[in-house]
C-alpha positions in Angstrom: 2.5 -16.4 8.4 0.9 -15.7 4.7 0.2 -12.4 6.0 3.5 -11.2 6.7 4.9 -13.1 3.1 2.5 -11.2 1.9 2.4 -7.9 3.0 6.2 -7.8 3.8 6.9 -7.3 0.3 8.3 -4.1 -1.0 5.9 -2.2 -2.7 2.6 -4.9 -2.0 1.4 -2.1 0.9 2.3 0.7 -1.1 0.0 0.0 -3.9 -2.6 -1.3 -1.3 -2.6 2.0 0.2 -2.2 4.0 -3.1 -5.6 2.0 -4.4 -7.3 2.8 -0.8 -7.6 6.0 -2.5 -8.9 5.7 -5.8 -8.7 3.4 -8.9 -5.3 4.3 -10.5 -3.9 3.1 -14.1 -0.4 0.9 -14.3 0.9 4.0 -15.4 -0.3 6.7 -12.6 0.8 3.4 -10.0 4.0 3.7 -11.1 3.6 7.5 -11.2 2.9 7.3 -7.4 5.3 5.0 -6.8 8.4 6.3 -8.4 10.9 4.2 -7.6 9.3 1.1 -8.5 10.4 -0.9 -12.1 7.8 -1.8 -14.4 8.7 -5.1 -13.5 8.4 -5.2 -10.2 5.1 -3.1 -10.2 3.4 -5.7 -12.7 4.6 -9.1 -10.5 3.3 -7.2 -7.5 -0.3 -6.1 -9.0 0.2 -10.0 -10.8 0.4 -11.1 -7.0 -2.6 -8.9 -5.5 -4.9 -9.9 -8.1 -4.0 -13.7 -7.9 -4.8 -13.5 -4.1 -8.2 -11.4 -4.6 -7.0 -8.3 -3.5 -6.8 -6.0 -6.6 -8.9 -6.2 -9.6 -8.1 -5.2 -13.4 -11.4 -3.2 -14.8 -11.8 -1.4 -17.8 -10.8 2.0 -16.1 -7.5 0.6 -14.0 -6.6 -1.7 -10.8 -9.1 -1.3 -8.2 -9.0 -2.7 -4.5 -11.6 -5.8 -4.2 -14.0 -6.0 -1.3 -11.4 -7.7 0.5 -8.7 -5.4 -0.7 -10.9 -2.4 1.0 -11.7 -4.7 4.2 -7.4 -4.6 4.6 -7.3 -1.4 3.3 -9.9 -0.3 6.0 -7.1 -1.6 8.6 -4.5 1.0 7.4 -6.5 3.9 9.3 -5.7 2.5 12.7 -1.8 1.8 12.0 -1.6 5.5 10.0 -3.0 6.9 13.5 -0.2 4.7 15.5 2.4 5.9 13.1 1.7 9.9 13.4 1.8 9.2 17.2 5.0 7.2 17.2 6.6 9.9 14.7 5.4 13.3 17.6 6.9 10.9 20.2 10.4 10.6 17.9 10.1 14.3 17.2 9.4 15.3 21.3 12.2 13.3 21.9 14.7 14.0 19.5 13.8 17.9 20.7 14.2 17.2 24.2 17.7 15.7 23.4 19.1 18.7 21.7 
C-alpha cells in the first residue's frame, strides 16, 4: 500500500505533523526534529515534495493542499492516541 511505504518512513509523519503547524525553515525542521541527519531530513522533504505534499516557498517548506487534507487526518488519530495512552496509564496504575 503507497500509503503505508509512504507514511511508514521514519521521520515522513514527523515533519508532516511539524508543518500542520506552521511553515518551518530546513533549519527549524531539523531544530524540531533533533535527531534527524541533514541527510535524511533533505531525502525526506525531497520525497514529500516529489509526491505533492510539501512545497518549497520563498519563506520555508509548507504543507500543500493535500499535505493539510492528510494533515487534517492527524486530529482524529492524536485524539485515539491520548485515549489509548489514559487507558496504558489506568492500567499500569491498577497493576501496581
Amino acid at each position: 500500500m503507497v500509503l503505508l511505504d509512504v507514511l511508514g518512513q521514519r521521520w515522513t509523519l514527523r515533519l508532516l505533523w511539524e508543518l500542520s503547524h506552521e511553515r518551518a525553515t530546513f533549519r527549524a525542521l531539523r531544530s524540531r526534529c533533533d535527531d534527524v541527519s541533514p541527510t535524511v531530513l533533505n531525502q525526506r522533504l525531497k520525497e514529500l515534495r516529489g509526491l505533492g505534499l510539501v512545497d518549497l516557498g520563498e519563506n520555508g517548506y509548507e504543507l500543500t493542499s493535500m499535505g493539510m487534507a492528510l494533515a487534517g487526518k492527524f486530529a482524529s488519530l492524536d485524539a485515539w492516541a491520548n485515549e489509548w495512552a489514559e487507558l496504558l496509564e489506568k492500567r499500569d496504575i491498577s497493576e501496581d
